[in-house]
C-alpha positions as CSV (number, residue, x, y, z in Angstrom):
1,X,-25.5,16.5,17.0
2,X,-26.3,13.4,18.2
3,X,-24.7,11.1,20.0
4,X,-25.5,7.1,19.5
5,X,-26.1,4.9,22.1
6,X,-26.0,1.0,22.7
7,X,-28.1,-0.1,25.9
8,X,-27.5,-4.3,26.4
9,X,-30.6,-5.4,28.4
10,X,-29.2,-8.3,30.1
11,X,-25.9,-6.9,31.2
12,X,-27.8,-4.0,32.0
13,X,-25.2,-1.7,30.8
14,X,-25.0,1.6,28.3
15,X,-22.4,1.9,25.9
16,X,-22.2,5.5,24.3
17,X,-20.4,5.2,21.0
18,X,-17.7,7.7,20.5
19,X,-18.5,8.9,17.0
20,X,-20.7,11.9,16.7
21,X,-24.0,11.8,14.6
22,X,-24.9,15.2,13.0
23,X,-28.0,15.4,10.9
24,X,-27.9,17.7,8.0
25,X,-30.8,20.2,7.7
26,X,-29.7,23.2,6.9
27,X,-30.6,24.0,2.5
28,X,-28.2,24.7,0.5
29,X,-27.7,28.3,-0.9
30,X,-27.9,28.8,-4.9
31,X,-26.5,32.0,-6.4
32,X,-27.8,33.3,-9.9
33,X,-27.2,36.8,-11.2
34,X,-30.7,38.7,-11.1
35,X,-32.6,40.4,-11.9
36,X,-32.4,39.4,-15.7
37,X,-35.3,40.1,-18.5
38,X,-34.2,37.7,-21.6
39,X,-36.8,37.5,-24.5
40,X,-36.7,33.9,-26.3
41,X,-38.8,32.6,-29.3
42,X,-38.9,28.6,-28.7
43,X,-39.7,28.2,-32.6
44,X,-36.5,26.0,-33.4
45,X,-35.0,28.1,-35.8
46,X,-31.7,28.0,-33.4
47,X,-32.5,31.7,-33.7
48,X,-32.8,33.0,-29.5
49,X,-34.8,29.3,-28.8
50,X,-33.3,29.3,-25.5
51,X,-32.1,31.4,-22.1
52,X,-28.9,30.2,-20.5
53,X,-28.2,31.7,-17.2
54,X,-24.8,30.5,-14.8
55,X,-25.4,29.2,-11.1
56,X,-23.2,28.6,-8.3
57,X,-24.2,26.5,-5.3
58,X,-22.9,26.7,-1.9
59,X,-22.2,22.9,-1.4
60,X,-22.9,20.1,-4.0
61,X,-26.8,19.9,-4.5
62,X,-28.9,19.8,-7.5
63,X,-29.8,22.7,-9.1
64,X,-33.8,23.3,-9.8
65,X,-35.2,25.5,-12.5
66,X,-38.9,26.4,-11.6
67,X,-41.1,28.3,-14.4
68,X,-44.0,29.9,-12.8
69,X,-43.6,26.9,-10.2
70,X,-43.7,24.5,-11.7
71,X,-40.4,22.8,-12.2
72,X,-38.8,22.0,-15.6
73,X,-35.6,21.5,-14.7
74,X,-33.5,19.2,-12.0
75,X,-29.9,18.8,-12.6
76,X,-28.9,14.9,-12.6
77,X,-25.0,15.7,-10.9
78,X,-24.7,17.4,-7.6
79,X,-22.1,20.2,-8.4
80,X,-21.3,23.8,-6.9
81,X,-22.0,25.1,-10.4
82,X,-23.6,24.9,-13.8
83,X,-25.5,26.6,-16.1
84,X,-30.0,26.3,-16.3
85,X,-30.7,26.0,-20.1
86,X,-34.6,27.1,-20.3
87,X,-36.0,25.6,-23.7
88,X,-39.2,27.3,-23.3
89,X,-40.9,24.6,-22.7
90,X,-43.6,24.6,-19.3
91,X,-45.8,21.9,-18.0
92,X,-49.2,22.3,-18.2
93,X,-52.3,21.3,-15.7
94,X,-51.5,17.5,-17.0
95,X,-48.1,18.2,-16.0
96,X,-47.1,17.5,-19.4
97,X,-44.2,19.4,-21.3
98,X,-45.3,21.9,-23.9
99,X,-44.2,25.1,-25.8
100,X,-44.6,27.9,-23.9
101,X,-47.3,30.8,-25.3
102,X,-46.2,34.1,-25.9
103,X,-46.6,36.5,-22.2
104,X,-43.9,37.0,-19.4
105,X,-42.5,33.8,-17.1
106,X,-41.5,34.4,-13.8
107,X,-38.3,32.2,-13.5
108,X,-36.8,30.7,-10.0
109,X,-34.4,29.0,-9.0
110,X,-33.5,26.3,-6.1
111,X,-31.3,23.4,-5.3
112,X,-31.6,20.2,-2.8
113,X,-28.5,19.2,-1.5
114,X,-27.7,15.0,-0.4
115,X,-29.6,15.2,2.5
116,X,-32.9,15.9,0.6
117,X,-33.1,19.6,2.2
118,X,-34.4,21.8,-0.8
119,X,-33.7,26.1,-0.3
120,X,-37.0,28.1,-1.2
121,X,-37.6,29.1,-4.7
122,X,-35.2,32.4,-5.6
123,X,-37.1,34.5,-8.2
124,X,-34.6,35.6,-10.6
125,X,-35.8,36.3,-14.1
126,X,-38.7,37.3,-15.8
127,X,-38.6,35.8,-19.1
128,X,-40.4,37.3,-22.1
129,X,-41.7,34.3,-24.9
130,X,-42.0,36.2,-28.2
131,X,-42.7,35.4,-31.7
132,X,-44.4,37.9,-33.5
133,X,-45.6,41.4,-31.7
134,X,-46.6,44.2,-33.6
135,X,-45.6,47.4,-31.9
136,X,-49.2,49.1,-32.2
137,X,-52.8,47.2,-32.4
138,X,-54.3,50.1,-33.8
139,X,-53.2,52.5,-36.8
140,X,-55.6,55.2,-38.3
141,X,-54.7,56.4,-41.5
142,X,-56.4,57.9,-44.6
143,X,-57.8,56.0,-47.6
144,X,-55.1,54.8,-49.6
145,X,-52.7,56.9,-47.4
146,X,-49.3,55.2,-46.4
147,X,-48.2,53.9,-42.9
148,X,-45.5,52.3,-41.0
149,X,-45.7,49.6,-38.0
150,X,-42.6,47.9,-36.5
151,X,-43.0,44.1,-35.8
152,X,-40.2,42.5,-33.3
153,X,-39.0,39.3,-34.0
154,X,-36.2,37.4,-34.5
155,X,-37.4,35.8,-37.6
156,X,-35.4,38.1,-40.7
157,X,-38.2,38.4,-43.0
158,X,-42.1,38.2,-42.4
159,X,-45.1,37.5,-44.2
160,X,-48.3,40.1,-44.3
161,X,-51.7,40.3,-45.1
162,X,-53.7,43.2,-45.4
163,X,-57.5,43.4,-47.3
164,X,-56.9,40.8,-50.0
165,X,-53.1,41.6,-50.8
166,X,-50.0,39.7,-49.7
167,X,-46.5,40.1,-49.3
168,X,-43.2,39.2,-47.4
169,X,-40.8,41.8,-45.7
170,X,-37.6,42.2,-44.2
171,X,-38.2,42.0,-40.3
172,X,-38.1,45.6,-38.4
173,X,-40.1,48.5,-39.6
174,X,-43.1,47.6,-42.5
175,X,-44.7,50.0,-44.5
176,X,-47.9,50.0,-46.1
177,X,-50.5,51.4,-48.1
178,X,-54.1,51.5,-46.4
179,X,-56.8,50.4,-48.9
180,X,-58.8,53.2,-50.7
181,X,-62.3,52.7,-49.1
182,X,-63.4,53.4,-45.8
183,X,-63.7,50.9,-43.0
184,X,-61.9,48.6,-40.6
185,X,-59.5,46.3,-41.7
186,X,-57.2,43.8,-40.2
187,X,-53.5,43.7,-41.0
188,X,-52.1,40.0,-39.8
189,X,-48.2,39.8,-40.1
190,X,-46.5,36.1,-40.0
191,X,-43.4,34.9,-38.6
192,X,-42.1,31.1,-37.5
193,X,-45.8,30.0,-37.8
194,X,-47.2,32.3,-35.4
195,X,-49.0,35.7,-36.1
196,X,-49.8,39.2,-35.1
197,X,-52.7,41.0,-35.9
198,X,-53.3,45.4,-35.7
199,X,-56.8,47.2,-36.6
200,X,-56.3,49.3,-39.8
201,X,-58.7,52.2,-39.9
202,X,-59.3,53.7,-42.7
203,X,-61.3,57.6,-42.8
């Protein structure tokens, strides 16, 4: 607290004003439920393409969204509460926006209040970005025996390619027939324009 003060030179005379000044510099406090492990697939299908997460903030501030931080998001009002919509979108080295590759995001959260104080990153989420994942990268099997993989995605059908034959299948468990000579061959399953890939051995 501070209190202001007038001193007139030539009068030689001080003149302490009556109203206080107080200087702001405590951050404001931002609450988000944690911890939370959402999976998205930024594809634009409008099928899981984004995370939405509520806040509260302790006074009015600007709510910050940091992914891996760097920040993506800063709220244009100063409210006490809201909601972060992550698109899946990061910056990159050029600090230019772009679709996030599939891995795991460490999400935080922050908020700068009037005064320009800004409350340390809170890490809340660990975000998954997934398009297409096979659930094994390796499958031996017998020649021309059958075999099953699961693929997770949120796409409802996928497309497959395995030794020279194609096909598309409903999303969730796949099954297959391993080709009838010995070897190593590559199974690549398609979804949304991106693709998965497991080693088929055949002895």
């Amino acid at each position: 607290v501070y209190m202001p003060v007038v001193k007139l030179q030539r009068s030689h005379r001080t003149i302490v004003l009556p109203s206080e000044i107080t200087l702001d510099t405590k951050p404001p406090t931002i609450t988000v439920r944690h911890p939370q492990y959402p999976i998205i697939s930024p594809d634009g299908d409008k099928r899981a393409d984004t995370f939405r997460v509520h806040f509260t903030l302790s006074e009015p501030a600007h709510a910050i969204l940091a992914v891996r931080g760097r920040r993506v998001l800063f709220t244009n009002g100063q409210k006490t509460s809201g909601t972060f919509v992550w698109d899946g979108r990061v910056k990159d080295s050029q600090k230019r926006f772009v679709v996030a590759r599939p891995g795991r995001y460490l999400l935080t959260a922050s908020a700068q209040d009037r005064a320009g104080n800004v409350s340390k990153g809170f890490p809340f989420a660990i975000a998954q970005v997934r398009y297409v994942v096979l659930a094994r990268s390796r499958v031996v099997v017998r020649p021309g025996g059958r075999f099953a993989i699961r693929v997770s995605t949120d796409a409802p059908t996928v497309s497959w390619r395995l030794h020279g034959r194609s096909g598309v299948l409903r999303a969730g468990t796949l099954h297959f027939r391993a080709p009838k000579s010995s070897g190593v061959f590559r199974l690549f399953v398609y979804a949304a324009g991106h693709a998965a890939k497991c080693a088929v051995v055949v002895a």
